[in-house]
N, C-alpha and C positions, 0 to 999 in steps of 0.2 A: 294928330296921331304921331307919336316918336318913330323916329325912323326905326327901332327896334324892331317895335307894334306892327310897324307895317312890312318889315320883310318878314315877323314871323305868320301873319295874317296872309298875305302874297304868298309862303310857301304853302300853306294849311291850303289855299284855294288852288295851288299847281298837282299838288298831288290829288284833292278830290276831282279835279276836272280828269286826270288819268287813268282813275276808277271808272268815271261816268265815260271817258270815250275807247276805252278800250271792251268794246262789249262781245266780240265774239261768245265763246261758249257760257259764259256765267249769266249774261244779260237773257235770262227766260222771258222777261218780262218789259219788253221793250219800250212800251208808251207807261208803263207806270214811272212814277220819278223814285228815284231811289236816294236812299235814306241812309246814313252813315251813322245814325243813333247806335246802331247796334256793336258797332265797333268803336266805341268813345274811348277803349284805352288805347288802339293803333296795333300795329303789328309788329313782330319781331321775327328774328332768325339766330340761328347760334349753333356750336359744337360742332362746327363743318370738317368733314373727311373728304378723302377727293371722290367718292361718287356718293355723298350724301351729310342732307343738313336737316336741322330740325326747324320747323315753322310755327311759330303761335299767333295766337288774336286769343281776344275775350270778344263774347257776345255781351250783352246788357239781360240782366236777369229777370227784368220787370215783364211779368206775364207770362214766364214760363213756368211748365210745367213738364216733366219729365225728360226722356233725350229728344234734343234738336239735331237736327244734322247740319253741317258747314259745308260745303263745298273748297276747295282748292284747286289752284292751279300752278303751275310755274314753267315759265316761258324761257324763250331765248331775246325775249326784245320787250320793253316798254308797251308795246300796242297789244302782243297778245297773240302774233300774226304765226307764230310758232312755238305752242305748245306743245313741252317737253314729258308732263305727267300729271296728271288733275287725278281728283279722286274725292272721298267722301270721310268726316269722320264725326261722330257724334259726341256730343257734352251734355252736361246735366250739372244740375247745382253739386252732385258729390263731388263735382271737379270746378267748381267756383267759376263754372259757364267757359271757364279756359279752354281751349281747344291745344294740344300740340303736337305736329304730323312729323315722324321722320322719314320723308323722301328720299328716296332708293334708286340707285341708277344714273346718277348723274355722269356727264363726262366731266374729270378733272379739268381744274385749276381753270375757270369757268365763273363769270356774271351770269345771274341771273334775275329772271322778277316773278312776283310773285302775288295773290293775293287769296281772298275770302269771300264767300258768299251766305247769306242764309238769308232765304226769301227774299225780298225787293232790294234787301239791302247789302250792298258791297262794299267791299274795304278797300282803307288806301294803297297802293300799290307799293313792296317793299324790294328794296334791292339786298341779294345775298351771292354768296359765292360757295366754290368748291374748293377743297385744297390741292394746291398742285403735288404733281409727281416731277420724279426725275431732277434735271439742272433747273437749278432757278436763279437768276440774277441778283433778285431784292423781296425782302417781307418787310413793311414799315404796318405798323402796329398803333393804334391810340389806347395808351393806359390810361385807367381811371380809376379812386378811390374815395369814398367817404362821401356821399353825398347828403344832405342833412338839408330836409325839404324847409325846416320853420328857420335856417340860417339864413340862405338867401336862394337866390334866381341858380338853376343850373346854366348859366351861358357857358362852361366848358362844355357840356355833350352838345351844345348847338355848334359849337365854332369846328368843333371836332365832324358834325356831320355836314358840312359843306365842303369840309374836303373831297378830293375827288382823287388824292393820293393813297388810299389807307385800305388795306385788304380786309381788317376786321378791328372789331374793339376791342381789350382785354381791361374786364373788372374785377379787382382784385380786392373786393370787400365791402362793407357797410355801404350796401345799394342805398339800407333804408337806415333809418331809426327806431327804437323801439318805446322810446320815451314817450311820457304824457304829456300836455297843453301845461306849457309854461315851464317844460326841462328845459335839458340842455340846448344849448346855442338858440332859445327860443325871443330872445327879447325884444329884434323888431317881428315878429311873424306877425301879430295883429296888423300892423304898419302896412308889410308887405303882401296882404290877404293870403300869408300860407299857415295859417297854425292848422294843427296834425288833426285828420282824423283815425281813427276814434280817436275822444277826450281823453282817455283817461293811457296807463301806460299797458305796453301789448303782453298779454296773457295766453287767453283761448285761440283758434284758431281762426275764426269768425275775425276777431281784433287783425291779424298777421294780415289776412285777405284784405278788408277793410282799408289797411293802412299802403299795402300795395297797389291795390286801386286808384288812390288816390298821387303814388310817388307816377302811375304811368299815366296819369290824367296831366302830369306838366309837357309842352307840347315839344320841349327844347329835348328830356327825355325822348319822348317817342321819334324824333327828329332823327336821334341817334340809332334807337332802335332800327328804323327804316331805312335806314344805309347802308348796313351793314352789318354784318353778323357779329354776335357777342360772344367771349368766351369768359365764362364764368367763375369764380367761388364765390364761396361766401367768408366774412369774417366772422366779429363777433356781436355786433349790434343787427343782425340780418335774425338774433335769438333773444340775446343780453348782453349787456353791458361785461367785458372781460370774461366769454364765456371761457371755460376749460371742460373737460370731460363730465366731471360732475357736480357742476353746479356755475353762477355766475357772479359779479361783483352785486347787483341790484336784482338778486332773485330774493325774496325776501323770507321768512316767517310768516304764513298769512296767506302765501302765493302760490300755494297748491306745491306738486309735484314737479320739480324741475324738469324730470323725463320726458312728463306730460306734455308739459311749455315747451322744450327743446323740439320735440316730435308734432307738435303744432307749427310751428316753426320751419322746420323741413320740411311739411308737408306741403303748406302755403312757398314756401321756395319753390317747388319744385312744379308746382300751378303754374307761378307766373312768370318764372328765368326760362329760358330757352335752352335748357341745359338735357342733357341726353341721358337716362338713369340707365348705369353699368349694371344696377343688380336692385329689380323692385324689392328684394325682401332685407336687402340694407342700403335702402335711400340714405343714409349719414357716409357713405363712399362715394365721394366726388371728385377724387384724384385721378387723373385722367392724361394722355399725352394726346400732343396733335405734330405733325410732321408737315413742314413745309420743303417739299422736297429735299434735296439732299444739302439745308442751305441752312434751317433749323429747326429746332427740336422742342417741343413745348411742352413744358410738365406743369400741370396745374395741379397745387397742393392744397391738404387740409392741414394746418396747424392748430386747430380751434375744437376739433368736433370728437376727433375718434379716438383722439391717445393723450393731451395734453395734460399735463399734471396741473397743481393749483400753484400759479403761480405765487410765487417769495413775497414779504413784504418787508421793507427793510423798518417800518414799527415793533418787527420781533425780534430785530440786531439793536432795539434803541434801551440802552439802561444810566443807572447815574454816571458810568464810566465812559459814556458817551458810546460811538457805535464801535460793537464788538466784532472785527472785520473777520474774525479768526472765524466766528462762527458761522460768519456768513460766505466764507470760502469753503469752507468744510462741505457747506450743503450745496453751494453752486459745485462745485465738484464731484457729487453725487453720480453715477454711473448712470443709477438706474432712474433720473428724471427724466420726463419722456417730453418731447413734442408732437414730432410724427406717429414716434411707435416705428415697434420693430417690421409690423407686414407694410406698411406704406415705404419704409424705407428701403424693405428688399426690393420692393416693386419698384423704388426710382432708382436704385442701382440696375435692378433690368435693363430699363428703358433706356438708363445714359449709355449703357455698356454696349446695348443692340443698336445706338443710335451712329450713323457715319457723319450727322450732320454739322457742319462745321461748327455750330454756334448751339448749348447746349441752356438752354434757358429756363430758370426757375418762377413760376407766376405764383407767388403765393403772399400772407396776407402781412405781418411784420417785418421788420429790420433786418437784416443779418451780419450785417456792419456792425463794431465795434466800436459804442458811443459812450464810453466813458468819462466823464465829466466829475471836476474835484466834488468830494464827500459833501461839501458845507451848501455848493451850488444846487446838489441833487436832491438834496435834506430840504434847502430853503431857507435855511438859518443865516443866509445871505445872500445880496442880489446880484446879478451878472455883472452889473457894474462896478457896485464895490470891490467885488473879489478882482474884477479885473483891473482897479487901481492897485489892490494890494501886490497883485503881481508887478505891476507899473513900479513903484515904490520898493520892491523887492530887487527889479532890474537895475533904478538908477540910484537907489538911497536904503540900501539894504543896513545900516548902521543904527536906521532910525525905524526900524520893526519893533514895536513893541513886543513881548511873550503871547499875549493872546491874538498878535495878528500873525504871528510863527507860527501857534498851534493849530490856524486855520491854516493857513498858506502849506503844514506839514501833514493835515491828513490826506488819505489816499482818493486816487480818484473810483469811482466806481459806476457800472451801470448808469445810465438818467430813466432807461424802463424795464423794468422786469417784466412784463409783460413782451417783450421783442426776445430774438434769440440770443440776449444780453442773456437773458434769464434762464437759460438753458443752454449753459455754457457746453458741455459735452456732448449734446445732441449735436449743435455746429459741428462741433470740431469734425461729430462721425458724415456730417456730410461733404464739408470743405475735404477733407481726410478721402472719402470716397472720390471728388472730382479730383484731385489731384491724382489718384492711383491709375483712374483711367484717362488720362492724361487730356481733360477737356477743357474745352474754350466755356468756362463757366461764367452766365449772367443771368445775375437773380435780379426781378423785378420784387417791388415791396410797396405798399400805401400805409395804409394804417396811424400815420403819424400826422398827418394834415401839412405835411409841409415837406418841400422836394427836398432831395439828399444826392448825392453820388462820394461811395466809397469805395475804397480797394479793399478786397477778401487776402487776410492771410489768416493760416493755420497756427495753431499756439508757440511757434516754432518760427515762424516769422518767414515762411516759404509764399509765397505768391499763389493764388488760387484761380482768382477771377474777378470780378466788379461786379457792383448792387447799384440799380440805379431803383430809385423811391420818389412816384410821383408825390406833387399835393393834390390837396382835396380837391374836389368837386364845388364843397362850401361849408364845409366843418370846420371851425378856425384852428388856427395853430398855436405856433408857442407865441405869436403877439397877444395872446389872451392870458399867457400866465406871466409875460413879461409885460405888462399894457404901460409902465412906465419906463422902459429902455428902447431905443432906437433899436429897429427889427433889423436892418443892416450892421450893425456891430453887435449886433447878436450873432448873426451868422457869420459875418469876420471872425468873431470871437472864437466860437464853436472850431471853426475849421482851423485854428490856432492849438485851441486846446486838444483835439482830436485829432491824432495823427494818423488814421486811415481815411479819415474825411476829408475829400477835397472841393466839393463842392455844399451848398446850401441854401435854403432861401427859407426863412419862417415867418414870412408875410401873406403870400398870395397865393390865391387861390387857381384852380389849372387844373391842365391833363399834361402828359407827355407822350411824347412820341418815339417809338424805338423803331429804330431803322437798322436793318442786316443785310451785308452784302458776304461777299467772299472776300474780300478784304479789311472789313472793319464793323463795328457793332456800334450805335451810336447813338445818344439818347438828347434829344433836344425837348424843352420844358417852355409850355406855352401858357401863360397866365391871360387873364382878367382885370379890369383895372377897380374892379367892383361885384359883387354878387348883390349889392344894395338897392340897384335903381335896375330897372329896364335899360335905361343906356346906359353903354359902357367901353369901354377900348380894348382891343386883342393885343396884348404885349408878346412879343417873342422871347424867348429867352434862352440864356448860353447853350452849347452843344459839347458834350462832355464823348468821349469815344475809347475804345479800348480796339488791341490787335490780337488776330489768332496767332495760336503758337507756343508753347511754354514759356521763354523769355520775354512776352507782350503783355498777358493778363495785367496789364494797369492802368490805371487811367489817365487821361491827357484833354486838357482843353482844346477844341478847333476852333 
């Protein structure tokens, strides 16, 4: 047995043995032996306020019929020995056997534990918290992004749930995948016993459930889950591939009604995330804040769902006069392209403007850094290498440029994704524009990209804003997959050469990151994997990047 195997086998048996000996009020049935079948996905917790959080589990559906009831409880200790609030809530297959409790009454900024009952059978015990009030010293936080079960092992949400430093999670998009057996990033999954179920790619609602059941059947997942509470969105593979407003990249001809699929989609989201629904009769608003005392401020965004227009493609700037830049400024600069939309936007101007808290932080699921990269790089009609000799050769032997290594070296730089708020140049601006007017300590976190970033925010105008720190994946690859013949470190040298807002980078490895806030600084340190490929593997630490409150701080600095 790998030593992997065996601490994750020793944990799976520390938590069931704390089920089986903490029996006060749930244990009815004391000499039967109790069965954990029924809870095969684990438990979770998430969208904590300071006197109240949300708790789920799944039951196992095999042999039910109609509503079951679950029991609950939640304690102030491990054993049980003071319970806080139990109570009763029932499921049924219309809620895909999901159970989810929002507990009412808690005292702030507070540990707690918790679990599940139904019949003989008890669930593993979870740990969650409250949020605090008032002065608070420190919030450190685990981001996480992109997780992609037929790539490889989740060991970031495992490494992440054995800390014992971390108030909560923050997931900031493609929990799941939505692809069929043998998509993307699928090529060791047979290898690695994870190719997706269902076979085929997700559609109906049945398909969304299905394939959730199975991302919280990995143990490393649920690991995570049971630590600690999650704070959610979702991106764009939690639906379709590049979804926007209406419609997505691989929705296809053939594939029914996108509204349908979207709305299947949310529904199963909203089953099996731990997430608190502001308004049943529009489940698609999940923008939301959470306040960590007066220390900071958490605005979780939708860029994906309620207002996105369809993102640009630069195939419709491409003719025999090569790319037409004029026209594709014309339309980047369009007023009326939306990302947020206008009522999510008033509502995060509320929230900044109500908010005292020193550190004004954005969880949402793209870029908002400024990744501009030369035309020919971003096209592909040359490789990172080459062009980076051509500049090489420009700097020490500029005599000997041929015309067509000029014409490259002379077109502009632009965008590398239109889908990030590259692509939505004037939606930025009205938000950087917003932080700025109310004079905030702004940090935006970002995934979406599969690979870590830290840049500095300025306004078109070149005024200072605030810093984006952008974990990597989970196990989605990165750009080593569209660069698989250039060394992935003088890619990211390169990048942060070329890219004068970006001072950091890594587009290799896979991870989580961790954001730490104090009253004196905000600071994001990035924690890799040496592998998502094998059961073993090594926890790498990686640089620590920080920014300072204050209008002449907002920028970034290595520690």
């Amino acid at each position: 047995m790998s030593r992997r195997r065996f601490i994750r086998t020793l944990g799976a048996g520390a938590v069931a043995g704390a089920a089986l000996s903490s029996v006060p009020a749930l244990a009815s049935h004391r000499r039967a032996p109790v069965s954990l079948r029924n809870f095969t996905h684990g438990v979770a917790s998430g969208d904590p306020l300071p006197h109240a959080v949300i708790l789920w589990t799944r039951l196992s559906p095999v042999g039910r019929r109609g509503q079951v009831p679950v029991f609950w409880e939640v304690a102030a200790d491990r054993a049980f020995r003071h319970v806080l609030r139990r109570g009763v809530a029932r499921t049924d297959a219309g809620r895909d056997f999901t159970v989810k409790v929002d507990v009412d009454g808690l005292p702030a900024g507070r540990r707690f534990f918790y679990r599940f009952r139904s019949g003989r059978a008890v669930s593993p015990v979870g740990v969650t918290r409250t949020l605090p009030r008032g002065a608070v010293d420190e919030v450190r936080l685990a981001v996480f992004s992109c997780a992609n079960y037929p790539a490889g092992f989740f060991h970031a949400y495992g490494e992440a749930a054995r800390r014992r430093d971390l108030f909560a999670s923050v997931h900031l998009g493609d929990y799941l995948y939505e692809y069929g057996r043998g998509g993307y990033a699928s090529e060791d999954a047979a290898l690695l016993d994870r190719e997706v179920d269902p076979e085929g790619e997700l559609l109906a609602l049945d398909d969304y459930r299905r394939r959730y059941a199975q991302y919280r059947s990995d143990p490393d997942c649920q690991a995570l889950h049971a630590a600690m509470p999650m704070i959610a969105v979702w991106d764009d593979h939690e639906i379709a591939n590049d979804t926007w407003k209406g419609g997505a990249e691989n929705h296809n001809p053939g594939e029914g009604d996108f509204a349908v699929r979207r709305a299947a989609a949310i529904r199963a989201y909203h089953e099996w995330m731990p997430i608190r629904v502001s308004d049943p009769r529009r489940p698609e608003r999940i923008y939301r804040s959470f306040r960590f005392g007066n220390l900071l401020s958490l605005h979780m965004l939708d860029t994906r769902v309620i207002a996105r227009d369809r993102q640009l493609d630069y195939a419709g700037y491409l003719g025999n006069g090569g790319f037409d830049a004029a026209a594709f400024a014309a339309d980047m600069a369009d007023p009326a392209r939306q990302l947020m939309g206008t009522e999510q936007r008033a509502w995060l101007q509320g929230q900044m403007a109500a908010s005292s808290a020193t550190w004004q932080v954005l969880g949402q699921q793209v870029l908002m850094g400024r990744m501009h990269i030369p035309a020919p790089v971003a096209l592909q009609s040359i490789s990172f290498g080459d062009y980076s000799a051509l500049l090489y050769k420009a700097q020490t032997a500029p005599g000997t440029l041929t015309p067509a290594e000029q014409a490259v070296l002379a077109q502009p730089a632009i965008p590398y994704n239109l889908d990030a708020w590259d692509g939505y140049a004037v939606a930025r601006e009205v938000v950087l524009g917003m932080a700025r007017a109310l004079d905030k300590n702004l940090v935006v976190l970002a995934g979406d990209t599969h690979n870590a970033w830290a840049s500095d925010l300025a306004d078109a105008q070149g005024n200072a804003v605030g810093v984006e720190f952008a974990t990597a994946s989970v196990s989605s690859p990165g750009l080593e997959a569209y660069f698989p013949n250039e060394d992935p470190a003088a890619v990211a040298a390169g990048l942060t050469r070329l890219i004068g807002p970006l001072r950091y980078a890594n587009t290799a490895d896979r991870g989580y990151m961790v954001l730490t806030a104090t009253a004196e600084a905000c600071t994001a340190q990035w924690h890799y994997v040496s592998t998502i490929k094998s059961a073993d593997y090594a926890a790498i630490d990686g640089p620590v990047w920080a920014t300072l409150p204050g209008a002449g701080n907002r920028r970034l600095f290595a520690v």
